[in-house]
C-alpha positions as CSV (number, residue, x, y, z in Angstrom):
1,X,-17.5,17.0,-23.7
2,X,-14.3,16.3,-24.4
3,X,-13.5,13.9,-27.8
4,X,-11.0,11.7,-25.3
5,X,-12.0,10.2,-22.0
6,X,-9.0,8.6,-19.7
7,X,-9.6,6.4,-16.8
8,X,-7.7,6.8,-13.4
9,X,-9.5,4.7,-10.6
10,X,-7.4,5.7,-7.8
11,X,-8.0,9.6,-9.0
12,X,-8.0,12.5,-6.0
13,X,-8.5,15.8,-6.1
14,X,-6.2,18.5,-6.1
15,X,-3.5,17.0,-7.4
16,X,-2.9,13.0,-8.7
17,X,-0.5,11.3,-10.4
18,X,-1.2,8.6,-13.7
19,X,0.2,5.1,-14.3
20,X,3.0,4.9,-16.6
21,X,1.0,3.0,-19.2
22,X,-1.4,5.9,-19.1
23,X,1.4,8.8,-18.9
24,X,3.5,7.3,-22.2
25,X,-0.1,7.5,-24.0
26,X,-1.2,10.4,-23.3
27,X,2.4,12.1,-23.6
28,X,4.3,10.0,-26.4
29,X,1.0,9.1,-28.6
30,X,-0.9,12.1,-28.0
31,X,1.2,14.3,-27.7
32,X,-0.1,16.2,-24.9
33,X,1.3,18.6,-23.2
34,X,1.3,20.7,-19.6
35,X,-1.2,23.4,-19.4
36,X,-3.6,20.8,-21.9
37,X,-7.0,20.2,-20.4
38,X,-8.2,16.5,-20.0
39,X,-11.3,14.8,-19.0
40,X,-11.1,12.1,-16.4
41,X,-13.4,9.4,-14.7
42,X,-12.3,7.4,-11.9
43,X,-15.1,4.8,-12.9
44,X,-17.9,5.1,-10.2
45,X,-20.1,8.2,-12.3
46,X,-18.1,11.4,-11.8
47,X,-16.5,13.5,-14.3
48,X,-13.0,15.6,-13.9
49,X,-12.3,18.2,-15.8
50,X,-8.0,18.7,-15.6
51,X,-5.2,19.8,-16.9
52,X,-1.9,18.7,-17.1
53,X,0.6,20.0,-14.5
54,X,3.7,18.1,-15.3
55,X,4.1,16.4,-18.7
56,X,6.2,13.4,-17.4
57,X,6.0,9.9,-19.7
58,X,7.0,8.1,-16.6
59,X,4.5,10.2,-14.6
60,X,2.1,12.6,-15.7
61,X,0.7,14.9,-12.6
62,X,-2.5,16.2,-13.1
63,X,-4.7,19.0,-11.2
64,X,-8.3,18.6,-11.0
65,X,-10.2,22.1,-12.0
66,X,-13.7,20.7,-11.9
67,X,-15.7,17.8,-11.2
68,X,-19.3,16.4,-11.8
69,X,-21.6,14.2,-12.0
70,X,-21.7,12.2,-15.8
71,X,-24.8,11.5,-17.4
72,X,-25.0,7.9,-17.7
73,X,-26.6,7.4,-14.2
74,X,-29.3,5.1,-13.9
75,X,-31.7,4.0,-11.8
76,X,-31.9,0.4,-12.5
77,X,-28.5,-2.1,-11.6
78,X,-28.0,-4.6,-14.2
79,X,-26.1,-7.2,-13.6
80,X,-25.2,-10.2,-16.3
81,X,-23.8,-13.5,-15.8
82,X,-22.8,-15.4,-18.7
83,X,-20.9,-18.5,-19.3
84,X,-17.6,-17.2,-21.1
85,X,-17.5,-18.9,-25.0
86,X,-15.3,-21.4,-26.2
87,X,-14.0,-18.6,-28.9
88,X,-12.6,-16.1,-25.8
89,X,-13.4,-13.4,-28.9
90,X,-16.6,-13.4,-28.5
91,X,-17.0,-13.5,-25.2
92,X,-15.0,-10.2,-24.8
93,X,-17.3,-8.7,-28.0
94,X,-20.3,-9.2,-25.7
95,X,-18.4,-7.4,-22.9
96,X,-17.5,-4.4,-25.0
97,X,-21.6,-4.3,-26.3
98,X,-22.7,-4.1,-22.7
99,X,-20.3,-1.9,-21.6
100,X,-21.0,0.7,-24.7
101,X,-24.7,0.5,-23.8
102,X,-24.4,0.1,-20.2
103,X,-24.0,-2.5,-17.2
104,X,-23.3,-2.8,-14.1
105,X,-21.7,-6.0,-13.0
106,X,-20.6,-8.9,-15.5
107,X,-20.3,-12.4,-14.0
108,X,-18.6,-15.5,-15.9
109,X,-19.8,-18.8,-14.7
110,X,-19.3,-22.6,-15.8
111,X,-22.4,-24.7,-15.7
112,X,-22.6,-28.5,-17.2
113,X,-22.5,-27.7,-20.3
114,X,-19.4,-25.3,-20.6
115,X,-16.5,-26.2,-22.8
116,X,-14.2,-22.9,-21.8
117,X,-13.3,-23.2,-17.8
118,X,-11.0,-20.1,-17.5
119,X,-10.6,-16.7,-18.4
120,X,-8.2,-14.2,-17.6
121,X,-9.7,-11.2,-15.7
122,X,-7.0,-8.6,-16.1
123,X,-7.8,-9.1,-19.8
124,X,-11.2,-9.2,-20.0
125,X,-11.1,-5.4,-17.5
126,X,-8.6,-4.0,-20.3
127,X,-11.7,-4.8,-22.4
128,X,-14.1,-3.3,-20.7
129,X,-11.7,-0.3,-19.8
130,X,-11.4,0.2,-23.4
131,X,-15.3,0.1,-24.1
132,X,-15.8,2.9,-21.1
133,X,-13.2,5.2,-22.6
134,X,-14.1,5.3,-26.2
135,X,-18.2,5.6,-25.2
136,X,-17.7,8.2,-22.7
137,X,-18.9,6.5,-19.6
138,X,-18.3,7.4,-16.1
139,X,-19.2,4.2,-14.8
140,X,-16.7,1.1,-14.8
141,X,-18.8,-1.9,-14.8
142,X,-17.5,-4.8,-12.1
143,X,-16.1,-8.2,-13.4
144,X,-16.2,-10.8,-11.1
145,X,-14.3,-13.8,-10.9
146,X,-15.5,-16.7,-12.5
147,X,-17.8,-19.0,-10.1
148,X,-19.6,-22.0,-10.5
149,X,-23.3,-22.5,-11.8
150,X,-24.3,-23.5,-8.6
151,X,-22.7,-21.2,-6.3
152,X,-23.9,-17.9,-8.8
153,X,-27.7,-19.2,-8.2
154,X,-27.2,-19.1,-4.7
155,X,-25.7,-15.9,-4.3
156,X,-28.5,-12.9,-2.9
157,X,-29.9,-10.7,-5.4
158,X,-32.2,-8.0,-4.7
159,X,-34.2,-7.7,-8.1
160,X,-35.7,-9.5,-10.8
161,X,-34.0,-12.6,-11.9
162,X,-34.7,-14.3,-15.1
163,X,-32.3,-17.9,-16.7
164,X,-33.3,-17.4,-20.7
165,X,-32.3,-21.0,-23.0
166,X,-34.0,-22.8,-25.3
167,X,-37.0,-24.4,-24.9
168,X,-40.7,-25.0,-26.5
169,X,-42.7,-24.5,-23.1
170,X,-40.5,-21.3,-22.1
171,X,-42.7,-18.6,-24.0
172,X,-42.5,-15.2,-21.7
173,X,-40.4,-12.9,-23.2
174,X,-37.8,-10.9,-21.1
175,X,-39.6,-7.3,-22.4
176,X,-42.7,-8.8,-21.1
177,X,-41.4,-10.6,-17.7
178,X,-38.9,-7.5,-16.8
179,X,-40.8,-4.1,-14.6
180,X,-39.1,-1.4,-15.9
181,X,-36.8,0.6,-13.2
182,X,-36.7,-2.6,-11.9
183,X,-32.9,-4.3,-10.6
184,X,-32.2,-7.3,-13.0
185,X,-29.7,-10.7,-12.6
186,X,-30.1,-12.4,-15.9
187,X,-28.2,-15.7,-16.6
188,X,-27.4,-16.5,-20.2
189,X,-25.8,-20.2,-20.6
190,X,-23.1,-21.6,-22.7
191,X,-22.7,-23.2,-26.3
192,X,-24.5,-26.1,-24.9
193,X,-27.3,-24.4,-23.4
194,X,-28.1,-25.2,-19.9
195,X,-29.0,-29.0,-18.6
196,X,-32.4,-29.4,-17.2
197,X,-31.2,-30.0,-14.0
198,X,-29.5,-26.3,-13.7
199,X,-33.1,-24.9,-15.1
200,X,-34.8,-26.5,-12.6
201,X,-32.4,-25.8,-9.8
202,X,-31.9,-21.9,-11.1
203,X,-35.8,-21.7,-10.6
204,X,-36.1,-23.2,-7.1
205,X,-33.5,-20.3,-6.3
206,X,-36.3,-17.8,-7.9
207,X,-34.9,-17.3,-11.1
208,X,-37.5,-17.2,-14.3
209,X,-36.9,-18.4,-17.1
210,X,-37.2,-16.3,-20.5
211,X,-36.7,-16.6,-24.5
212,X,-35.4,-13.7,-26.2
213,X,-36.9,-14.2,-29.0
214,X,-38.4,-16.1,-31.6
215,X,-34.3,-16.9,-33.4
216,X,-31.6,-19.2,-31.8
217,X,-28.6,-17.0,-31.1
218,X,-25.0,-17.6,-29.8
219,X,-24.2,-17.3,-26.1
220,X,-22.6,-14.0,-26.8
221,X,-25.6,-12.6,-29.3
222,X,-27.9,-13.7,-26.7
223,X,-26.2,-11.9,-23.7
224,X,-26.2,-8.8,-26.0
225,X,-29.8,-8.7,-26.6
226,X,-30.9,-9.1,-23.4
227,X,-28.6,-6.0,-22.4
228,X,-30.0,-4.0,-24.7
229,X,-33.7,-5.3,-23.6
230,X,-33.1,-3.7,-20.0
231,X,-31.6,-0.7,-21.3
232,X,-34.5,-0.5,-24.0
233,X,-37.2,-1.1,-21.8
234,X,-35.9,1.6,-19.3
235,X,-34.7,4.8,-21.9
């Protein structure tokens, strides 16, 4: 496989053309040139192999020779909804983490307890963008917009669901409460942790709660390990 992997979600075969943001990079930093070959993903698990037609900054067109399937399918759906931290940082750390090691729909949410209320999605996709290119994925994991605590417990979920926080009488473990190959929702709380009012409504909406551990971790450490769990528990 090819060192570089570009992203072009709109991408169609024979022929397509790139953005300008990705035409100047791949022509002005790369130097790249027609007749190059160039590996491709449109985001949703395929692979195309192409090569440069037309060497345009403003431009690039680019013909598709082959395509096919990646191999980071999986057949388990992961999806993670965390409250975003009050240092943004971290919050798009954890994003780049789950990305590398793979997800499938990320979530933000403010609960009680939240001290960040906002967080811009165009920036947090260039994030995760990023993270797909540079580990070779061919899947582009969603980001929702950010919802409220109560309106995320609400929403359907066909899978396990699990709330981890901190707590003496919580003592399942997620890699002993999650069936491998199984679909997981997993909700990870803020700074603050999550009030007793949101466990106990979280749990009347089926959600169980976990620990991840036997250590107190950050919001963003603790949305990490539990991503790597799933992914663990189904190599």
């Amino acid at each position: 496989m090819n060192t570089n992997l570009f992203y072009a979600p709109d991408i169609e075969p024979p022929v397509f053309q790139l953005t300008t943001e990705e035409s100047k990079h791949i022509v002005k930093v790369l130097r790249m040139k027609a007749g190059d070959d160039i590996l491709f993903t449109g985001g949703k698990g395929m692979l195309y192999h192409c090569r440069i037609a037309e060497a345009n900054p403003r431009g690039c067109f680019v013909e598709v020779l082959k395509t096919e399937q990646g191999n980071d399918r999986r057949n388990f759906f992961l999806h993670m909804a965390v409250a975003p931290t009050k240092n943004i940082n971290r919050f798009e750390w954890f994003m780049e983490k789950a990305t590398e090691m793979g997800i499938d729909r990320i979530t933000p949410f403010i609960s009680e307890h939240s001290e960040r209320k906002t967080v811009k999605t165009e920036r947090l996709n260039r994030v995760i963008t990023a993270a797909m290119k540079q580990s070779l994925k061919t899947f582009h994991p969603v980001l929702d917009e950010t919802v409220r605590f109560e309106e995320l417990i609400r929403q359907p979920f066909e899978g396990e669901k699990f709330i981890a926080y901190i707590d003496s009488a919580v003592t399942l473990e997620l890699s002993k409460a999650y069936h491998r190959s199984s679909h997981a929702l997993i909700l990870i709380g803020p700074e603050g942790d999550f009030s007793r009012e949101e466990v106990e409504a979280a749990k009347s909406f089926g959600f169980v709660p976990v620990k991840l551990g036997p250590s107190r971790l950050r919001t963003e450490t603790a949305a990490v390990a539990a991503c790597h769990t799933i992914n663990l528990l189904n190599y």
